[in-house]
PDB file of N, CA, C and O in Angstrom:
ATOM      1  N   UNK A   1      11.277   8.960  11.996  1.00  0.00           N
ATOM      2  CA  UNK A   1      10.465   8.475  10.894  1.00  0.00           C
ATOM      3  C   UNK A   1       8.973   8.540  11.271  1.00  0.00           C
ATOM      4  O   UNK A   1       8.305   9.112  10.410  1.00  0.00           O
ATOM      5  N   UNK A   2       8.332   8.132  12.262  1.00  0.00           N
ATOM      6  CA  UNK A   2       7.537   8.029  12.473  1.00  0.00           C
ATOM      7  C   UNK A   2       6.610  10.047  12.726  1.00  0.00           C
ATOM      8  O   UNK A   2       5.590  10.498  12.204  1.00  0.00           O
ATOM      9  N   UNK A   3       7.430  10.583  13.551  1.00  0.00           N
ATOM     10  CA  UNK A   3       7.059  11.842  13.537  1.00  0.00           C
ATOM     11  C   UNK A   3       6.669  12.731  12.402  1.00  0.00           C
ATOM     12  O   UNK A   3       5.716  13.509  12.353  1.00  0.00           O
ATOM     13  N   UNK A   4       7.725  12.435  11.352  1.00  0.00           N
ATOM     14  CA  UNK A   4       7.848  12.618   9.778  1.00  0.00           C
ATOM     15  C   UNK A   4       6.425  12.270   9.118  1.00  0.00           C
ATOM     16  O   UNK A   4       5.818  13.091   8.430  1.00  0.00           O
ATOM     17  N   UNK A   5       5.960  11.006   9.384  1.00  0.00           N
ATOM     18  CA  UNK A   5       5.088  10.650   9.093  1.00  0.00           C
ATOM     19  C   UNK A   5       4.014  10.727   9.604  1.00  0.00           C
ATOM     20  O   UNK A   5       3.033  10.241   9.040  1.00  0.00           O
ATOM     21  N   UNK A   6       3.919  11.358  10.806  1.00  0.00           N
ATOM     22  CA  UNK A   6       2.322  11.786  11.833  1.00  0.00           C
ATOM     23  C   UNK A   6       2.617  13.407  11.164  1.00  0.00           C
ATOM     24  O   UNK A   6       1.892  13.641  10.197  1.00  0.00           O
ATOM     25  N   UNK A   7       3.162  14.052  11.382  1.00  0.00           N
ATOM     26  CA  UNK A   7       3.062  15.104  10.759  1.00  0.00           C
ATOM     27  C   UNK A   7       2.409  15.310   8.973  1.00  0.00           C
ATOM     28  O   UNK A   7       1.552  16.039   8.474  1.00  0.00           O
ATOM     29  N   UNK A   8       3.009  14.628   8.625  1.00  0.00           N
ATOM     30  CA  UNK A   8       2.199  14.412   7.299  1.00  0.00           C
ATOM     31  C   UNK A   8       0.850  13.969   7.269  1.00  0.00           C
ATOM     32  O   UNK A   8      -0.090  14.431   6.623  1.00  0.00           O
ATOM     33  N   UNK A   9       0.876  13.191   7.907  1.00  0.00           N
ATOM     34  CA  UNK A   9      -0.758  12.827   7.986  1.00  0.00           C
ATOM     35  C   UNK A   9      -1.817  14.259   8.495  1.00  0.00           C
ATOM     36  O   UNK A   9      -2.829  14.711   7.959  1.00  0.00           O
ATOM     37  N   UNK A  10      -1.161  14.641   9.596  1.00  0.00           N
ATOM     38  CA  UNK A  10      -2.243  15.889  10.156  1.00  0.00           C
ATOM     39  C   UNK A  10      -2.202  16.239   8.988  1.00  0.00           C
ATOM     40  O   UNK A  10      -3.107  15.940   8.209  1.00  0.00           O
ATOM     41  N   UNK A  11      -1.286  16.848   8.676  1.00  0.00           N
ATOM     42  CA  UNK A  11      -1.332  18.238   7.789  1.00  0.00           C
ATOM     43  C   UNK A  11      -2.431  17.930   6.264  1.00  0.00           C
ATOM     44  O   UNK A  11      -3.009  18.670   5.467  1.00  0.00           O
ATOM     45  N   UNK A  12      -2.314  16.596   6.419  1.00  0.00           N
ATOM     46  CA  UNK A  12      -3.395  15.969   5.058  1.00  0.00           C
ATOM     47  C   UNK A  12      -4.795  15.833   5.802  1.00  0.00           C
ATOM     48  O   UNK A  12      -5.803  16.333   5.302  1.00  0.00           O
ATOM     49  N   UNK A  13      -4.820  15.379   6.599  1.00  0.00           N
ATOM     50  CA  UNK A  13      -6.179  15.240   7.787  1.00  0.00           C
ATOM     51  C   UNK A  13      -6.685  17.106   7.716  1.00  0.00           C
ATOM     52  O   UNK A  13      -7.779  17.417   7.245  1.00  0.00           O
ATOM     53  N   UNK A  14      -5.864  17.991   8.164  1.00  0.00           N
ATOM     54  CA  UNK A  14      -6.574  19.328   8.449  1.00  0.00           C
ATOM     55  C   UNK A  14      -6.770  19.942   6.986  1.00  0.00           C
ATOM     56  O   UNK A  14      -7.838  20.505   6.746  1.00  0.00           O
ATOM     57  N   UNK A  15      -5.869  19.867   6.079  1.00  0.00           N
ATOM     58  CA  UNK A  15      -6.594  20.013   4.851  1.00  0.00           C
ATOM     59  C   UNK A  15      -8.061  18.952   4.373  1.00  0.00           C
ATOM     60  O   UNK A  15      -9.017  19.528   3.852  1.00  0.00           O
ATOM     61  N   UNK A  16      -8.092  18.195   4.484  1.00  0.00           N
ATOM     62  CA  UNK A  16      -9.575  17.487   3.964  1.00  0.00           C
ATOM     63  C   UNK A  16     -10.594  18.490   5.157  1.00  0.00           C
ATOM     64  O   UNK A  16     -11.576  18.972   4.593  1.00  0.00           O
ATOM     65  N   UNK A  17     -10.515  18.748   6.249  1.00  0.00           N
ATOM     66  CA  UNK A  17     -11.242  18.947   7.104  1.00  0.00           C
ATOM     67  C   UNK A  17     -12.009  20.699   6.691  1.00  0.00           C
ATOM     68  O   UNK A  17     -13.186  21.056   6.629  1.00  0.00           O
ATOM     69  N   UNK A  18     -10.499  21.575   6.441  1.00  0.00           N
ATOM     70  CA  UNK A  18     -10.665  22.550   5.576  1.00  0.00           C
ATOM     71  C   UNK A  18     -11.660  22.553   4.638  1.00  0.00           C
ATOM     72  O   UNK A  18     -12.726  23.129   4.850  1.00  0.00           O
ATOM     73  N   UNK A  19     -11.339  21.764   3.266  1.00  0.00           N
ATOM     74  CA  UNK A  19     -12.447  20.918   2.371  1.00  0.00           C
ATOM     75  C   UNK A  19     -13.616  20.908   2.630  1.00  0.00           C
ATOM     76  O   UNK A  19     -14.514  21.394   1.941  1.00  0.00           O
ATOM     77  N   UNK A  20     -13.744  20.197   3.933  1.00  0.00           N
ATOM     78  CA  UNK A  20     -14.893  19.596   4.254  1.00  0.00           C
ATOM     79  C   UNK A  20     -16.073  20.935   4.830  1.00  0.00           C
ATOM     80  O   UNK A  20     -17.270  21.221   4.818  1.00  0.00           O
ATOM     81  N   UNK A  21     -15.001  21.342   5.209  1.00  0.00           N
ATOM     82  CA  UNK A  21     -16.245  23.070   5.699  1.00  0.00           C
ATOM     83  C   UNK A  21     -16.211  23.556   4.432  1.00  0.00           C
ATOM     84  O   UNK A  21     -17.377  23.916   4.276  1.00  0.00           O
ATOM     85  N   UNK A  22     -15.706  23.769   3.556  1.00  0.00           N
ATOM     86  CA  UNK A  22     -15.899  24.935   2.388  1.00  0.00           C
ATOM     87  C   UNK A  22     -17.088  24.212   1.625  1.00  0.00           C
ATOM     88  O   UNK A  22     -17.973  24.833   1.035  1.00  0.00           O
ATOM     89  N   UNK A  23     -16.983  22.406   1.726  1.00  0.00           N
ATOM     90  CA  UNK A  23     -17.775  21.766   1.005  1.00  0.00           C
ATOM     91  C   UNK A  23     -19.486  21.904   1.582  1.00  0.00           C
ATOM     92  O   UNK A  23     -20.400  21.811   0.762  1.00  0.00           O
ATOM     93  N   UNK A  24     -19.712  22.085   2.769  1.00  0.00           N
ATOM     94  CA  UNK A  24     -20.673  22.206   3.523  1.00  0.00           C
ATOM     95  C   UNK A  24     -21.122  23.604   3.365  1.00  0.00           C
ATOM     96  O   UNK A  24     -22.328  23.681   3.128  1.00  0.00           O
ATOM     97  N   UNK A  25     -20.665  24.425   3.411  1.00  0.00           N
ATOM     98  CA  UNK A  25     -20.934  25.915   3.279  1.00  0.00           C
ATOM     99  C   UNK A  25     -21.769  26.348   2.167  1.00  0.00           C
ATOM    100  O   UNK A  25     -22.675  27.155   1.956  1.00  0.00           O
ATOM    101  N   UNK A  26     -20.931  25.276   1.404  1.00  0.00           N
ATOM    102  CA  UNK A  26     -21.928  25.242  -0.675  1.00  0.00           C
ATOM    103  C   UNK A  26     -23.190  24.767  -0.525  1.00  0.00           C
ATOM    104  O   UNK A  26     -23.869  24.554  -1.530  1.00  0.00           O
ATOM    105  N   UNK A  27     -23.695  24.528   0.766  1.00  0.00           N
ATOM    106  CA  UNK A  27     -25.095  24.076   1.143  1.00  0.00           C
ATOM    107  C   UNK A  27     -26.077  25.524   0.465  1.00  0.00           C
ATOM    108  O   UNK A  27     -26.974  25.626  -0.372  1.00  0.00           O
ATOM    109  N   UNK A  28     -25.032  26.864   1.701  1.00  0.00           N
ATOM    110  CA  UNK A  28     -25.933  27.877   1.931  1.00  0.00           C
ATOM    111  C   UNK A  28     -26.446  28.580   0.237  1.00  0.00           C
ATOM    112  O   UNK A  28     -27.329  29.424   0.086  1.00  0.00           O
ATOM    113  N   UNK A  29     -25.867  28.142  -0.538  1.00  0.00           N
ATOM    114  CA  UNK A  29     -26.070  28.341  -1.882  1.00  0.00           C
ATOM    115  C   UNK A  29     -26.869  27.810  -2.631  1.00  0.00           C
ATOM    116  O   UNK A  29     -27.087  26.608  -2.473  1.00  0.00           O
ATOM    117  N   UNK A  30     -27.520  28.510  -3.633  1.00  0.00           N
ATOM    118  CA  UNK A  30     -28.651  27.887  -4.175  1.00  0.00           C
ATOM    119  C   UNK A  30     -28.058  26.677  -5.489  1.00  0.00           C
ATOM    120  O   UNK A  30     -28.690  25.661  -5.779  1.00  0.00           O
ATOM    121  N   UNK A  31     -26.777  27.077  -6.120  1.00  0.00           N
ATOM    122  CA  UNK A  31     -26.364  26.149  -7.299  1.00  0.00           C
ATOM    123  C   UNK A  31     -24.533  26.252  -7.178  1.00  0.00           C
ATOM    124  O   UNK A  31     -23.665  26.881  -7.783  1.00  0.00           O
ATOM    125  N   UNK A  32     -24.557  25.204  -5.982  1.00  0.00           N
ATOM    126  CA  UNK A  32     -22.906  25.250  -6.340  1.00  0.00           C
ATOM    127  C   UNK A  32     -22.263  24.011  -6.633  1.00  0.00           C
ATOM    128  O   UNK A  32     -21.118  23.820  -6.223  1.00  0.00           O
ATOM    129  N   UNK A  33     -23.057  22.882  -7.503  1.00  0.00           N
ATOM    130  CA  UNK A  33     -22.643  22.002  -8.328  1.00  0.00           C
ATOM    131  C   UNK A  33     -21.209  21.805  -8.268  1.00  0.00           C
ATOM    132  O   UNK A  33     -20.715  21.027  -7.452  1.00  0.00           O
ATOM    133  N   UNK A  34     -20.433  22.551  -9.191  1.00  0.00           N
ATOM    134  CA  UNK A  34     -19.567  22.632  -9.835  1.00  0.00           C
ATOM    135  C   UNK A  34     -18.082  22.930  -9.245  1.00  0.00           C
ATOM    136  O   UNK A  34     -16.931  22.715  -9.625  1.00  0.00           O
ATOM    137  N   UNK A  35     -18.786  23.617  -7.967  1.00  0.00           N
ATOM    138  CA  UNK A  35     -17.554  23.934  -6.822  1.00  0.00           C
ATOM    139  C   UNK A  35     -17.614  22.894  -6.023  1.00  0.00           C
ATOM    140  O   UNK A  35     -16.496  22.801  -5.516  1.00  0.00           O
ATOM    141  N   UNK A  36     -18.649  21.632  -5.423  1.00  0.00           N
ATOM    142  CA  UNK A  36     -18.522  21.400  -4.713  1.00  0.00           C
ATOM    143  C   UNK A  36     -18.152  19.813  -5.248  1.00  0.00           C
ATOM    144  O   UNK A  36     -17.896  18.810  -4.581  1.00  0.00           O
ATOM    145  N   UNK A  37     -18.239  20.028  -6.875  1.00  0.00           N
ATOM    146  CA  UNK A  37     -17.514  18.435  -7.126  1.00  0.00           C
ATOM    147  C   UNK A  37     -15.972  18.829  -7.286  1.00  0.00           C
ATOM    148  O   UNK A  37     -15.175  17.892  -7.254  1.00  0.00           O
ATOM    149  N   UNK A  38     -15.480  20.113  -7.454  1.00  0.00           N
ATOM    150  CA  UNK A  38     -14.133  20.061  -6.872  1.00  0.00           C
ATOM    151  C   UNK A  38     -13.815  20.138  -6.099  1.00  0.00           C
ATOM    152  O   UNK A  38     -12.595  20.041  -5.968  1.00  0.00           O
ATOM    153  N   UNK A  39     -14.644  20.373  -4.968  1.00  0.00           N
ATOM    154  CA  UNK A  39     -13.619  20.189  -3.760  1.00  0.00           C
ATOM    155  C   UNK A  39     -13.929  19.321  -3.106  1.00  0.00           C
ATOM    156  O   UNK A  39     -13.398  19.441  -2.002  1.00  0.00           O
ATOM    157  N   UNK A  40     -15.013  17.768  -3.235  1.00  0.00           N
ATOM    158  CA  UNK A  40     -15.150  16.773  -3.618  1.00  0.00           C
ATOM    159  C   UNK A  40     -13.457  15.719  -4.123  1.00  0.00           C
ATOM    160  O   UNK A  40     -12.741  14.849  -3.628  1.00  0.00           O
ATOM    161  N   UNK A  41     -13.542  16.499  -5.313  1.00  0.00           N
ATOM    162  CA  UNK A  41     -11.788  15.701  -6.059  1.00  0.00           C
ATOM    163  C   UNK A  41     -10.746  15.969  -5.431  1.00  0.00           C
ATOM    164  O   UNK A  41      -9.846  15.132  -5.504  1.00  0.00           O
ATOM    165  N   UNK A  42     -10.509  17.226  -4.599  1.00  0.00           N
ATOM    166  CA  UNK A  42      -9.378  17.753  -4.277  1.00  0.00           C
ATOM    167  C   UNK A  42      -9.746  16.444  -2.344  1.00  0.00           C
ATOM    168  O   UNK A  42      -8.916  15.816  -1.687  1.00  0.00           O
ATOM    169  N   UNK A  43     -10.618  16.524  -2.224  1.00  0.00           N
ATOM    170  CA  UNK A  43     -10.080  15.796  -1.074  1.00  0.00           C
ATOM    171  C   UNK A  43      -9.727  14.423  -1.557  1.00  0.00           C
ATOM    172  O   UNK A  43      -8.642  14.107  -1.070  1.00  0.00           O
ATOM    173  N   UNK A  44     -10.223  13.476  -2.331  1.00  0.00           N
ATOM    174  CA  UNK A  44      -9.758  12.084  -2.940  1.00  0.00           C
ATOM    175  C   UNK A  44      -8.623  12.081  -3.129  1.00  0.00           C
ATOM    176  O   UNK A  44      -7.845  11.198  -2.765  1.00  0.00           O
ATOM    177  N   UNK A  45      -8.278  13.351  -3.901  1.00  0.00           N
ATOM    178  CA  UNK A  45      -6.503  13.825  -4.062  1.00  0.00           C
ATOM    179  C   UNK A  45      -5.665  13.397  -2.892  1.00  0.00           C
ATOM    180  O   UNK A  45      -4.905  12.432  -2.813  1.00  0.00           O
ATOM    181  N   UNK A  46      -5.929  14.220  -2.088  1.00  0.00           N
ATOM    182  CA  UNK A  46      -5.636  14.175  -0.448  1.00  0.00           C
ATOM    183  C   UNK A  46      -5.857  12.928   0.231  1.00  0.00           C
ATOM    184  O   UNK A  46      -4.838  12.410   0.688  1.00  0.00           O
ATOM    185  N   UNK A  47      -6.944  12.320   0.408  1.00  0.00           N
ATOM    186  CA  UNK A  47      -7.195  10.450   0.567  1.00  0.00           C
ATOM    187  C   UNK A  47      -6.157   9.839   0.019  1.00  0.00           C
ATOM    188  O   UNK A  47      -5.320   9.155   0.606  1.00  0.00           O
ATOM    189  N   UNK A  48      -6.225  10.130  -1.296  1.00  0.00           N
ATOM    190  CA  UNK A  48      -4.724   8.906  -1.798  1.00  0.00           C
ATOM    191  C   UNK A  48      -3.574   9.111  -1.999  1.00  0.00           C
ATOM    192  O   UNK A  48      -2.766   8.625  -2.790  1.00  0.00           O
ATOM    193  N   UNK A  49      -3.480  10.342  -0.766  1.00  0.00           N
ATOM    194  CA  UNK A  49      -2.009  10.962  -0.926  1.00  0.00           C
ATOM    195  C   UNK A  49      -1.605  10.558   0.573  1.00  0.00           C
ATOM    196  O   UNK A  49      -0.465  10.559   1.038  1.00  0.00           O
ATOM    197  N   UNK A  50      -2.814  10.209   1.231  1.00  0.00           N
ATOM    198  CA  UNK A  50      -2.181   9.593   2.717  1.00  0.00           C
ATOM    199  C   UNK A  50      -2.235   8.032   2.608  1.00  0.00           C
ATOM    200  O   UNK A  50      -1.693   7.237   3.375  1.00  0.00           O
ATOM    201  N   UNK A  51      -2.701   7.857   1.929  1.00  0.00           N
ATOM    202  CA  UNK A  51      -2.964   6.179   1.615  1.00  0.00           C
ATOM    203  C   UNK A  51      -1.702   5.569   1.219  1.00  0.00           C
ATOM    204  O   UNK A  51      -1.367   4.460   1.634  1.00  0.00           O
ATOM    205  N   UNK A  52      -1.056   6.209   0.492  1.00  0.00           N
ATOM    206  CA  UNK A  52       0.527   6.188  -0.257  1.00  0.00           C
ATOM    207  C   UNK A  52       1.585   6.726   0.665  1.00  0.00           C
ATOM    208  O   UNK A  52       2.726   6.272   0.575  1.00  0.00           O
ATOM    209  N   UNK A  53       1.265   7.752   1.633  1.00  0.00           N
ATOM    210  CA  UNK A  53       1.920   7.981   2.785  1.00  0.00           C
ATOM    211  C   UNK A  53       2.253   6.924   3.659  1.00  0.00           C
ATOM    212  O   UNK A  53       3.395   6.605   3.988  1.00  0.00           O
ATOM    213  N   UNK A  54       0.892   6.244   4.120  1.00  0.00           N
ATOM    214  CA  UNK A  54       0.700   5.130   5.078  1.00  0.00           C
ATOM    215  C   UNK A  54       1.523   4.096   4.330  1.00  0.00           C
ATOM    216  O   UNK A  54       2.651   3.820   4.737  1.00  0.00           O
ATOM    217  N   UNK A  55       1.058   3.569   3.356  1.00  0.00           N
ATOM    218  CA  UNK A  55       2.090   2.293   2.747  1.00  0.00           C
ATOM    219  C   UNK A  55       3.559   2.831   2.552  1.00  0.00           C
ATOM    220  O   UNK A  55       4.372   1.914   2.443  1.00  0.00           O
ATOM    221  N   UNK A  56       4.057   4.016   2.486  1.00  0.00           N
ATOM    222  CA  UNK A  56       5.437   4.387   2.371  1.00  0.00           C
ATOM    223  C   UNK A  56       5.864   3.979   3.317  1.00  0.00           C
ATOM    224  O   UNK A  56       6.835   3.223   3.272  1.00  0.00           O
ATOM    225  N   UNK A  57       5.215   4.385   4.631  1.00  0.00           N
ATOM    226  CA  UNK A  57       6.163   4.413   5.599  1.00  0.00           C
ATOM    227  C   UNK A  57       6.092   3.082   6.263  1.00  0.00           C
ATOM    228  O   UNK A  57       6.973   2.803   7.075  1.00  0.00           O
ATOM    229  N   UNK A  58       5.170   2.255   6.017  1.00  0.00           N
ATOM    230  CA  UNK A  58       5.403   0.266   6.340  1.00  0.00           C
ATOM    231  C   UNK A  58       6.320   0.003   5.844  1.00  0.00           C
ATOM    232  O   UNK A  58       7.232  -0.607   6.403  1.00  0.00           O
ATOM    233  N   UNK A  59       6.342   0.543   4.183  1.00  0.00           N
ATOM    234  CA  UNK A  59       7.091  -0.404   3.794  1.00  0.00           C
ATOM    235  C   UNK A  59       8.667   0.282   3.978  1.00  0.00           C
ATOM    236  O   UNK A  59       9.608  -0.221   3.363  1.00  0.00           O
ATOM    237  N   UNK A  60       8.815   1.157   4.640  1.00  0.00           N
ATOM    238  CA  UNK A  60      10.325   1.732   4.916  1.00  0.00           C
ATOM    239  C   UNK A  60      10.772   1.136   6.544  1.00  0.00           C
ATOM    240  O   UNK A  60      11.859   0.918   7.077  1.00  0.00           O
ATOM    241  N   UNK A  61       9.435   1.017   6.970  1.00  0.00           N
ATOM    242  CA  UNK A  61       9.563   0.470   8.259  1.00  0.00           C
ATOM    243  C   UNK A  61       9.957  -1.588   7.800  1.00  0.00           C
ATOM    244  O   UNK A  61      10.914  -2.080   8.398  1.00  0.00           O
ATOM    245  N   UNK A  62       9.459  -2.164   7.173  1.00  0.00           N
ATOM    246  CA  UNK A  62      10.000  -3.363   6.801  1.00  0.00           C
ATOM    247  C   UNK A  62      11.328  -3.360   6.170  1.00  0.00           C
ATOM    248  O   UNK A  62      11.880  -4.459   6.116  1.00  0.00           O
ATOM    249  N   UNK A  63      11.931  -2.385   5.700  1.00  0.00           N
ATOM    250  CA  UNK A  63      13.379  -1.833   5.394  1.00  0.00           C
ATOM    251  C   UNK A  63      14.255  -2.124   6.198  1.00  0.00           C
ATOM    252  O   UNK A  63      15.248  -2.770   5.864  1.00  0.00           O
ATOM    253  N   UNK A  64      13.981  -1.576   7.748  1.00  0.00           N
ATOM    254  CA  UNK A  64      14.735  -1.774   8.495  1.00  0.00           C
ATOM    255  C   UNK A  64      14.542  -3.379   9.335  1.00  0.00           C
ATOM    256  O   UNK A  64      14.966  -3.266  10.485  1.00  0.00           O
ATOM    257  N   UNK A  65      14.282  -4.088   9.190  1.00  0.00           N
ATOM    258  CA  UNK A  65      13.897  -5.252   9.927  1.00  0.00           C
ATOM    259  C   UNK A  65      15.118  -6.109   9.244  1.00  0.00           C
ATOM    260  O   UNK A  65      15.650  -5.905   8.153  1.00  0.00           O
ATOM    261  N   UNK A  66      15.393  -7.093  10.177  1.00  0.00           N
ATOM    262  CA  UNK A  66      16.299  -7.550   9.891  1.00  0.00           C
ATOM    263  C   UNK A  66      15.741  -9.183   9.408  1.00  0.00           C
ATOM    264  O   UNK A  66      14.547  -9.475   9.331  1.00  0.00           O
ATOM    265  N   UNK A  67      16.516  -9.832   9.207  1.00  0.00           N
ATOM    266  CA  UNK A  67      15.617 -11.479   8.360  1.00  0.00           C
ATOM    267  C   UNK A  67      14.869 -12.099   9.533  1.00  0.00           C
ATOM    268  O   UNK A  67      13.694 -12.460   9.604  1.00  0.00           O
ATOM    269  N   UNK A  68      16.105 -12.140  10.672  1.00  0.00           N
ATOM    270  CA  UNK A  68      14.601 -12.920  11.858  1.00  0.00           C
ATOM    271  C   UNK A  68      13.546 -11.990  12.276  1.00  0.00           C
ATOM    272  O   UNK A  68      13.062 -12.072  13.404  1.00  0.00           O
ATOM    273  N   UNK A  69      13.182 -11.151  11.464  1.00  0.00           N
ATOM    274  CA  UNK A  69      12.350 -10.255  12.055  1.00  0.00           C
ATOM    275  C   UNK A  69      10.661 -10.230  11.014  1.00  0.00           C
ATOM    276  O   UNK A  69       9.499  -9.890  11.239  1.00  0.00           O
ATOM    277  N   UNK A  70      11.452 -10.817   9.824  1.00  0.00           N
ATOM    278  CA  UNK A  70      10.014 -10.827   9.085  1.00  0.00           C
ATOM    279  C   UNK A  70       9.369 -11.489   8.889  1.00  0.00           C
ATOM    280  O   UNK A  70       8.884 -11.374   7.764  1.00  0.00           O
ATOM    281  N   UNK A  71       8.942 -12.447   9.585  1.00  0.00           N
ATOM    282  CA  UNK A  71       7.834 -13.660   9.911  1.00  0.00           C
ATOM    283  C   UNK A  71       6.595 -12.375  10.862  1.00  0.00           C
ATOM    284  O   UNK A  71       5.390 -12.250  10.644  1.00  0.00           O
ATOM    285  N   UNK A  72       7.324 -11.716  11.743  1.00  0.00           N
ATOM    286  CA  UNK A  72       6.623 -10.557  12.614  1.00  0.00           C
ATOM    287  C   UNK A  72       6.497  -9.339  12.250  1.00  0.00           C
ATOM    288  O   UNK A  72       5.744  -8.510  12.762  1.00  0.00           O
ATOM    289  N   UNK A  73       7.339  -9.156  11.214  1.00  0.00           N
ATOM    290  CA  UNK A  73       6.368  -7.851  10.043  1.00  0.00           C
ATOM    291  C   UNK A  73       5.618  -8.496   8.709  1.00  0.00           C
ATOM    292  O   UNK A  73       4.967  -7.851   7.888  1.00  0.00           O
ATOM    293  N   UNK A  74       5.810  -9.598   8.697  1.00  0.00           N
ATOM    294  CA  UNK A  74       4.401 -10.057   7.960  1.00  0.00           C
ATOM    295  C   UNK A  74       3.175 -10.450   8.463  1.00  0.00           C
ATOM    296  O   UNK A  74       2.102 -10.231   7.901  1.00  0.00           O
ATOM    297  N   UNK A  75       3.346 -11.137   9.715  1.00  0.00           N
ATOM    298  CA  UNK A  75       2.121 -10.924  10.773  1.00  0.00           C
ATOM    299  C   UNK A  75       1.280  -9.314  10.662  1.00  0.00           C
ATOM    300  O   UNK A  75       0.116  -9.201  10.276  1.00  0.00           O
ATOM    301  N   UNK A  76       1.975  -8.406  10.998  1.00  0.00           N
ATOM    302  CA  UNK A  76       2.116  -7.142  11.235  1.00  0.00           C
ATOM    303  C   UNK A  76       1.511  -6.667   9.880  1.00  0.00           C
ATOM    304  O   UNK A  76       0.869  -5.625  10.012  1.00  0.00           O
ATOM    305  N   UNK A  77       1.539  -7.018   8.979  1.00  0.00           N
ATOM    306  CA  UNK A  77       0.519  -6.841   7.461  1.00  0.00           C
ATOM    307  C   UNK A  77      -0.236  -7.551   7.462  1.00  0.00           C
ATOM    308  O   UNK A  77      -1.352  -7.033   7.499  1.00  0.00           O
ATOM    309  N   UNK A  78      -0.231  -8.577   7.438  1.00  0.00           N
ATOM    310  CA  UNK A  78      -1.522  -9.003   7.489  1.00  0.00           C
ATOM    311  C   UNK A  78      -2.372  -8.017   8.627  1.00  0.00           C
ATOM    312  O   UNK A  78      -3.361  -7.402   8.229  1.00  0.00           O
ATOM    313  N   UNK A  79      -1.955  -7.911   9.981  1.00  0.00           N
ATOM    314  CA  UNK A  79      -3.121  -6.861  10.820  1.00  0.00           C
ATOM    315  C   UNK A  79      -3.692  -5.675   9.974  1.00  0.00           C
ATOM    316  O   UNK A  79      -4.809  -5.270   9.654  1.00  0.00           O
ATOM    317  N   UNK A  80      -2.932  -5.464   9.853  1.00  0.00           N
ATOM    318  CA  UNK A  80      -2.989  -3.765   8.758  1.00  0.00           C
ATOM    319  C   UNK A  80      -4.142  -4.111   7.760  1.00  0.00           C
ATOM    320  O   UNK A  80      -5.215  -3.509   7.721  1.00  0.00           O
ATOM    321  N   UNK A  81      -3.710  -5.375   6.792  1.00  0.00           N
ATOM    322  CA  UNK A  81      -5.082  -5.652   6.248  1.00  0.00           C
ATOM    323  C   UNK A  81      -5.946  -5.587   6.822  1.00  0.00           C
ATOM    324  O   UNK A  81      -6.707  -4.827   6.223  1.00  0.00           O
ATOM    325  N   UNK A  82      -6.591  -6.092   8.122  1.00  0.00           N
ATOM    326  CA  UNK A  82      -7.957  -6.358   8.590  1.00  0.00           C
ATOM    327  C   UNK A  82      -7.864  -4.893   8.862  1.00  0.00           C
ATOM    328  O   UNK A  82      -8.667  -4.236   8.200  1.00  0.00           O
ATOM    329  N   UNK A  83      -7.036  -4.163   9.722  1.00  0.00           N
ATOM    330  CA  UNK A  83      -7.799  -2.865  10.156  1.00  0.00           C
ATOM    331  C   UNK A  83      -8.041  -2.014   9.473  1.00  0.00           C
ATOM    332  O   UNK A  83      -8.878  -1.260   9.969  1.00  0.00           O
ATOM    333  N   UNK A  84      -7.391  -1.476   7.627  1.00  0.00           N
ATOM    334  CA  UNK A  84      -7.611  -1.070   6.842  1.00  0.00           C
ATOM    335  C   UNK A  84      -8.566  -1.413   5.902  1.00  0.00           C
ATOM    336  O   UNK A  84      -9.194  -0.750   5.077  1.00  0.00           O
ATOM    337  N   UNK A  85      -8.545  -2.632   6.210  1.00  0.00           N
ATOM    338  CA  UNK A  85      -9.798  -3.406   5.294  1.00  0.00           C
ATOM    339  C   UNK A  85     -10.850  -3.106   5.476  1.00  0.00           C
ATOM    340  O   UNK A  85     -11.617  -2.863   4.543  1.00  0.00           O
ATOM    341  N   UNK A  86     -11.366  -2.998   7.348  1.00  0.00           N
ATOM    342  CA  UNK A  86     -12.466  -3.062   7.351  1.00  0.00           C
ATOM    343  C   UNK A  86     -13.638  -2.204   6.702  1.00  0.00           C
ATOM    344  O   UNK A  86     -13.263  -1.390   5.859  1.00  0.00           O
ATOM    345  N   UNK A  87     -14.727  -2.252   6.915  1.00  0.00           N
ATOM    346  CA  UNK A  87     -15.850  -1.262   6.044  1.00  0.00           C
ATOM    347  C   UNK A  87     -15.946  -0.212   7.178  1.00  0.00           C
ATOM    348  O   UNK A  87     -15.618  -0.293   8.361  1.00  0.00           O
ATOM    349  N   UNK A  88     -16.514   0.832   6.438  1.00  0.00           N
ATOM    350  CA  UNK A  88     -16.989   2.113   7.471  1.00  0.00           C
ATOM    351  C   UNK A  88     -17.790   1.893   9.089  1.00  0.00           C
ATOM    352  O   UNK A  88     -18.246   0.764   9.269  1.00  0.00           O
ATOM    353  N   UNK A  89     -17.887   2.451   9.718  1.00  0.00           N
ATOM    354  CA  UNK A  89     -19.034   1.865  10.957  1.00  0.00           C
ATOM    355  C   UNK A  89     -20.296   2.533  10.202  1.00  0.00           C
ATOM    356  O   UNK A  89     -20.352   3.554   9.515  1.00  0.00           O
ATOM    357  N   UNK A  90     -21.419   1.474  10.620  1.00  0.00           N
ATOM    358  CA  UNK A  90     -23.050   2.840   9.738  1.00  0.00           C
ATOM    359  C   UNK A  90     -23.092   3.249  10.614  1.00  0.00           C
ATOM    360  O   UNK A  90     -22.453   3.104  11.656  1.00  0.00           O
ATOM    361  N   UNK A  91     -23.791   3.774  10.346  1.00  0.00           N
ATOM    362  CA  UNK A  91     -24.511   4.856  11.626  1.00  0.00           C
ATOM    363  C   UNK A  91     -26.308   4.953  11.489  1.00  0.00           C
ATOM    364  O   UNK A  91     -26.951   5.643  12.279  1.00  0.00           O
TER     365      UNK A  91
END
């Protein structure tokens, strides 16, 4: 399960990254507006397609837990909140 699910993630991670050069490239151009708010959308696509990945696989992982076990996979969400929660680092 877990492999299942790191694999999915790269493969969503190296596509945005893909994205992310084609999106940069639209620099060397004098008017590429229009290309670069789609490929802009197509990565958000991709963002909330791992976002829904990530919560799939918690909540398949709380599937398997047995009753004395979920006092410590609700601990275990709540963490997830703070580390997902948090804001970007600035820079």
């Amino acid at each position: 399960m877990i492999d299942v699910h790191q694999n999915e993630i790269q493969q969503h991670d190296r596509a945005i990254n893909d994205l992310k050069r084609e999106l940069y490239l639209q620099l060397k151009s004098a008017n590429q507006e229009t290309k670069s708010e789609e490929l802009i959308a197509k990565m958000c696509e991709i963002q909330s397609e791992i976002e829904r990945a990530h919560f799939q696989h918690f909540f398949e992982i709380r599937a398997l837990c047995r009753p004395d076990q979920m006092d410590d996979f609700d601990s275990l969400s709540e963490e997830l909140a703070r580390i997902f929660g948090k804001p970007p680092l600035v820079r």
